[in-house]
C-alpha positions in Angstrom: 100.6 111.2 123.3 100.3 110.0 119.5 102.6 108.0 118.2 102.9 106.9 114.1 104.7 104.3 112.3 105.7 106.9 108.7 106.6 105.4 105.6 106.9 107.0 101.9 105.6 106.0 98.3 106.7 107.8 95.2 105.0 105.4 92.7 102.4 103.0 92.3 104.9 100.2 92.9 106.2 101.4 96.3 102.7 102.6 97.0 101.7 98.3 96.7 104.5 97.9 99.3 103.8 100.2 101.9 100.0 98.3 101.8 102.0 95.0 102.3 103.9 96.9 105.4 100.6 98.2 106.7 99.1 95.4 107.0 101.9 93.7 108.2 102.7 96.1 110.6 98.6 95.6 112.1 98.7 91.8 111.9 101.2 91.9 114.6 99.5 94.1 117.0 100.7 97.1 116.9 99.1 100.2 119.0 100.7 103.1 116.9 99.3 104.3 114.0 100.6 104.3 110.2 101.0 107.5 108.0 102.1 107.5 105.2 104.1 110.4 102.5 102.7 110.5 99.1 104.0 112.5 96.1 102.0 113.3 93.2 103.4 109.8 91.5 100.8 107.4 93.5 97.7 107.4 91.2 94.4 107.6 92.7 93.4 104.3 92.5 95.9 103.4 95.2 96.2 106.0 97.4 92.2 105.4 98.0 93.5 101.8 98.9 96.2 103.4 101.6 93.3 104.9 103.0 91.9 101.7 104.1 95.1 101.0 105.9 97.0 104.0 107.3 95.3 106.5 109.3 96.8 109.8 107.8 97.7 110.1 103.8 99.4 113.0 103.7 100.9 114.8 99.6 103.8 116.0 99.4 105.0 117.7 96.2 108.1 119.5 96.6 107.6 121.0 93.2 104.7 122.8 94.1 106.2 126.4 94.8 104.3 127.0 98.3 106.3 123.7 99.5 108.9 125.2 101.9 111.7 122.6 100.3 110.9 124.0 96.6 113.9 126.5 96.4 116.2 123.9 98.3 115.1 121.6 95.3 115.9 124.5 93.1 119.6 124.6 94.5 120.3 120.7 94.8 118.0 119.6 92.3 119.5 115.8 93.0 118.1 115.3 96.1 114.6 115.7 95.0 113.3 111.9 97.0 115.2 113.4 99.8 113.3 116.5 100.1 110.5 114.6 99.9 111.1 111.8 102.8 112.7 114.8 104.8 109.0 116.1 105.3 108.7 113.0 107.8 109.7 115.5 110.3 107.1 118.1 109.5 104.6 115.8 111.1 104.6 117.4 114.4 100.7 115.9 115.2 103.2 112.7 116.6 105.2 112.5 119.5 107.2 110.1 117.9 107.6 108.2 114.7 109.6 105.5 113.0 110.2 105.8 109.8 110.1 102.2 107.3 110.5 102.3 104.0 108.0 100.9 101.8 109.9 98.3 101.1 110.0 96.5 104.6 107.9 93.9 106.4 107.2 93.6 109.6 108.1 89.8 111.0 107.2 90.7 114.7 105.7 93.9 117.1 108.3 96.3 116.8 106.4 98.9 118.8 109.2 99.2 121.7 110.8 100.9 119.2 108.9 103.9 120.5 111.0 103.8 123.6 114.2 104.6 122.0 116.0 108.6 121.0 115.9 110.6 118.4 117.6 109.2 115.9 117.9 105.8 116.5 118.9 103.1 113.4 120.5 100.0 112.6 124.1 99.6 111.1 124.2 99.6 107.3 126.2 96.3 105.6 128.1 98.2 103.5 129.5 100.6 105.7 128.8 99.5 109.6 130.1 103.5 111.0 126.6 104.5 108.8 123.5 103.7 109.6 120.6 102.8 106.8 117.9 105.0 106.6 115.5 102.2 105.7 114.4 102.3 109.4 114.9 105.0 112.3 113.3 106.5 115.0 112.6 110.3 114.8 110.7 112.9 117.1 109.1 115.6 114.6 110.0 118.8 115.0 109.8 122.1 112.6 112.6 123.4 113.9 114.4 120.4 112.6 112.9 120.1 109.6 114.1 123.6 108.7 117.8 122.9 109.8 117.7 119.7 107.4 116.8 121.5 105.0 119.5 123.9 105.4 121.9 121.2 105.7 121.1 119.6 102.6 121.6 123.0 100.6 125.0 124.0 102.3 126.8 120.3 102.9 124.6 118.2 100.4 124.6 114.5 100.8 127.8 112.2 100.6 125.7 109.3 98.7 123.3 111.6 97.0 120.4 110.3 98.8 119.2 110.5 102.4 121.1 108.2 103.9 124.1 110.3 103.4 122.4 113.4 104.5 121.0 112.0 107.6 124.3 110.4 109.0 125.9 113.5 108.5 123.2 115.4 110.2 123.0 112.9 113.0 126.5 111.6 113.8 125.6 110.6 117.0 123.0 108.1 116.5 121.8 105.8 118.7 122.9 101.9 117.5 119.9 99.3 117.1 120.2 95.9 116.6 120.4 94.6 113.1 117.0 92.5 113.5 115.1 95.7 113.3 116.3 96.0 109.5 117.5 93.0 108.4 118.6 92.9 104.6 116.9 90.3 102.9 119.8 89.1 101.4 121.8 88.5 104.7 120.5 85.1 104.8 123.4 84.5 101.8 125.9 87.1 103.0 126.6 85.6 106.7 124.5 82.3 106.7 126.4 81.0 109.9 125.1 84.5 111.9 121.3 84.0 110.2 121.2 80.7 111.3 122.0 81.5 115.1 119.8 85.2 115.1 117.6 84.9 112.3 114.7 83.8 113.9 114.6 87.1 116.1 114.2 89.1 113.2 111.1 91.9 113.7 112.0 93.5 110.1 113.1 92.6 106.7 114.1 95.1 104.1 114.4 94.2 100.3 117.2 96.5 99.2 118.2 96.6 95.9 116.4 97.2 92.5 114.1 94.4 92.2 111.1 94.5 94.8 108.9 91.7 95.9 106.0 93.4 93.7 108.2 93.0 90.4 107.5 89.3 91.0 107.5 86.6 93.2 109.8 84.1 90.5 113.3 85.7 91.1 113.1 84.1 94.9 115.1 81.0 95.2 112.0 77.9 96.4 113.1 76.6 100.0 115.4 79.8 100.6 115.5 82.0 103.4 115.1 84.7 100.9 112.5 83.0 99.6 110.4 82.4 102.1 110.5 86.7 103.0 109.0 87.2 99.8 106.7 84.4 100.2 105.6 85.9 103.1 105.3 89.1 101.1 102.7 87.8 98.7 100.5 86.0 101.2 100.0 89.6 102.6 99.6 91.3 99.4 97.2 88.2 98.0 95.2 88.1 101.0 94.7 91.7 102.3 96.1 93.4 99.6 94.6 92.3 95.8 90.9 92.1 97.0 90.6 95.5 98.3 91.9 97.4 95.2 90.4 98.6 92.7 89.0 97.1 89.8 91.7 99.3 87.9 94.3 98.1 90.3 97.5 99.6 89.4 100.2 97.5 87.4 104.0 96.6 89.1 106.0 99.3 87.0 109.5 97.5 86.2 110.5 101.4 85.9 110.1 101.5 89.5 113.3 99.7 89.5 116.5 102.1 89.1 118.2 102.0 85.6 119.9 98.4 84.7 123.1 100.1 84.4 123.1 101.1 88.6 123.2 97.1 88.9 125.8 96.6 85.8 128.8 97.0 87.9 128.1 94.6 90.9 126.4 91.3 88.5 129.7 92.3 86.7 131.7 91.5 90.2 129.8 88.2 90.9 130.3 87.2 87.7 134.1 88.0 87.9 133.6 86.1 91.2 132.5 83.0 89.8 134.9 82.6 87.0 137.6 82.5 89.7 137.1 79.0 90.8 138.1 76.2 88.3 135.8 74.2 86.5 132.6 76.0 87.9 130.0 77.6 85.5 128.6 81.1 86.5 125.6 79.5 88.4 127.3 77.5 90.3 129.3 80.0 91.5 126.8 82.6 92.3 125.6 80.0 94.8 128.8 79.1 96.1 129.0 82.9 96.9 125.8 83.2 97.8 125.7 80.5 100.4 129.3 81.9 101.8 131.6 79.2 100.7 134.3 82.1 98.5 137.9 80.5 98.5 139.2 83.3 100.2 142.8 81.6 100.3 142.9 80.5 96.3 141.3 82.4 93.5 138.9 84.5 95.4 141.5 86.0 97.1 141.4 89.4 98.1 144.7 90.3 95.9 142.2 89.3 93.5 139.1 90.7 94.0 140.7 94.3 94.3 142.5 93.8 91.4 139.1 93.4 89.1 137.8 96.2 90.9 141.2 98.5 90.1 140.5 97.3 86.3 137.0 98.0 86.5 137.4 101.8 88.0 140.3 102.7 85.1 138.0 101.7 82.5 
């Protein structure tokens, strides 16, 4: 019985992660082994350095017209990364897999994982009913692979992405607990809970635009956050940077989605922060950030919804 750990890179960028993840994933022991999806955006140079690391590289171009997704692609051309992490099912050689996005780190053996049902996940913050497709346990299967497929021509996605095809698709998932995909961030959103649970944290997952491999100065010295990226670039300076090539690929800030995507939320905190009196936007991005919001004065959720009311008539 084989069983894999899958994860997916579409650029050089997210191909540098899922080394970090590999190795990660091995300094902790684990028995399974790694594959991991590539798509014709992962130069050379790097997916020879994956080799070192995961046991099966596998291309995937849905563009190419023999690919089985190609004329879904053609009829939901929006969902073209979706195609693409969909073929994580096609990899019937495995029992089992767990799927991780490339940008996760492993903190601890995750590999009972393997003991849990198709599909099991963790709850997404935004949205708790969901779960996020960052990390979840799957059992490859053709046969499901083709009804995805299906699925994602006739019903689409509610998000756009996977995540909203793959809660739809599997509304009876099986609940995980949130230290097996952790948000980075959470240390800020809910310090009281990260201070009693955060030290059983097994993965980490940097969500949002900027990545550990844009650069290690947007962390906060001495945060939790911090210290997650930290632990990032230890892996990627030790294991990582000496085995790549002499033309090692570059972090692409491209790899980022478009600064407008992030517009509307650094709009919110910055809304947020002129609430309070007497407090300059720093400070109260940190006030936020720490949870300390005045829910009962000018944070107040009267508030709040009213900047987002202005904000969606615009």
């Amino acid at each position: 019985m084989t069983e894999a750990y899958v994860t997916l890179a579409t650029t050089d960028g997210y191909g540098v992660g899922a080394l970090v993840l590999g190795h990660s994933l091995l300094s902790h022991g684990t028995t399974r082994q790694l594959c991991i999806l590539v798509t014709p955006g992962v130069s050379e140079q790097v997916r020879s350095a994956l080799s070192q690391v995961y046991h099966n590289v596998v291309l995937v171009d849905v563009m190419d017209s023999g690919d089985s997704a190609h004329l879904a692609l053609l009829e939901r051309p929006e969902l073209g990364i979706t195609f693409t992490k969909l073929h994580c099912w096609t990899l019937t050689q495995y029992t089992k897999c767990v799927f991780l996005d490339a940008d996760t780190l492993a903190l601890q053996n995750t590999d009972e994982l393997f003991t849990q049902p198709e599909l099991s996940a963790a709850c997404d913050v935004g949205w708790p009913d969901c779960f996020n497709s960052g990390m979840f346990v799957f059992v490859p299967s053709q046969e499901t692979y083709e009804q995805l497929l299906d699925f994602a021509k006739t019903k689409g996605s509610f998000d756009g992405g996977d995540q909203g095809l793959l809660n739809s698709f599997f509304p009876n998932w099986h609940r995980l607990s949130f230290v097996y995909n952790m948000v980075a961030t959470a240390c800020y959103t809910y310090l009281p809970a990260f201070k009693e649970f955060g030290r059983n944290v097994k993965l980490v997952h940097f969500l949002g635009s900027t990545k550990p491999w844009h650069g290690e100065s947007a962390a906060q010295p001495g945060s939790a956050y911090g210290s997650f990226v930290g632990a990032w670039w230890t892996i990627y300076r030790e294991l990582v940077r000496p085995s790549m090539p002499q033309s090692e690929a570059k972090f692409d800030p491209t790899d980022a989605p478009p600064q407008q995507q992030e517009q509307f939320p650094a709009q919110l905190v910055e809304h947020f922060s002129k609430l309070s009196t007497n407090e300059n936007l720093v400070e109260g991005r940190q006030r936020w950030e720490a949870g300390r919001p005045e829910y009962m004065g000018r944070d107040s959720f009267d508030n709040i919804m009213a900047y987002i009311q202005s904000r969606i008539n615009k």
